[in-house]
C-alpha positions as CSV (number, residue, x, y, z in Angstrom):
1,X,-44.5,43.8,-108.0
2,X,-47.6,44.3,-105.8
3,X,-45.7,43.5,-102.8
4,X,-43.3,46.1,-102.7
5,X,-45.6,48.5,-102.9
6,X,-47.4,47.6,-100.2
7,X,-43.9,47.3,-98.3
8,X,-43.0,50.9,-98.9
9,X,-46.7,51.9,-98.2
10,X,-45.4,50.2,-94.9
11,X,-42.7,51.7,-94.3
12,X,-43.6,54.8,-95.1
13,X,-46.3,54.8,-92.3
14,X,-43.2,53.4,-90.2
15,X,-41.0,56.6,-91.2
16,X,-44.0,58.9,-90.3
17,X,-44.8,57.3,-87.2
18,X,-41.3,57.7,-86.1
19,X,-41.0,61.7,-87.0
20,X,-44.4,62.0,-84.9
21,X,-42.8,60.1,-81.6
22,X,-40.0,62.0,-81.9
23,X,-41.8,65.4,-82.2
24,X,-43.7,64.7,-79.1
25,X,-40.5,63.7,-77.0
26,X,-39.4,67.3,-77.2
27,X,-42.8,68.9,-77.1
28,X,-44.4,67.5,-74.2
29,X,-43.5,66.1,-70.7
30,X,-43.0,61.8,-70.8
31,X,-45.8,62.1,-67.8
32,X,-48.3,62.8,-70.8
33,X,-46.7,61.0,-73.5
34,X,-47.1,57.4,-71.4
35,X,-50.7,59.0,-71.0
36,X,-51.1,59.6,-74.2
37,X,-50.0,56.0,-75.5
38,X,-51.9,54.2,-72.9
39,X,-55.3,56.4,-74.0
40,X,-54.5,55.2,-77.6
41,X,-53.6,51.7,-76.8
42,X,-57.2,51.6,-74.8
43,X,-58.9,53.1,-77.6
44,X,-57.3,50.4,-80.0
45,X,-58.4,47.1,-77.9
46,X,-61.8,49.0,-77.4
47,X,-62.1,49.2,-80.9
48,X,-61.0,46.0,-82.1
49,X,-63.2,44.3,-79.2
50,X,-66.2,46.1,-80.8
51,X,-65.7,45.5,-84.5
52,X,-65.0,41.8,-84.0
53,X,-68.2,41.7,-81.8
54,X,-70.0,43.1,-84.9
55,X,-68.4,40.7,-87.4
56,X,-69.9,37.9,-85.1
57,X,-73.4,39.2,-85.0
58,X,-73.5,39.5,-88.8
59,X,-72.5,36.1,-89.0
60,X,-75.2,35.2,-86.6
């Protein structure tokens, strides 16, 4: 029971992540949008990088 609503929470995100892409295909250029993704794929690893280094000083 509690699993398929975290699979439609899921897929919902999914859904609404696909709309946005395909938005920005016919907004802007594909010179920014690979910009764009690689900005947000830095910003992820920087953050993950500096949560886990937080979770391993509270341990500490």
């Amino acid at each position: 029971m509690i699993g398929g609503g975290i699979s439609t929470y899921f897929q919902l995100g999914s859904i609404l992540l696909r709309l946005l892409v395909s938005g920005l295909i016919l907004v802007l250029p594909v010179d920014w949008l690979s910009v764009l993704f690689l900005m947000i794929g830095i910003v992820l690893i920087l953050y993950a990088y500096g949560s886990e280094k937080q979770i391993m000083n509270k341990a500490t």
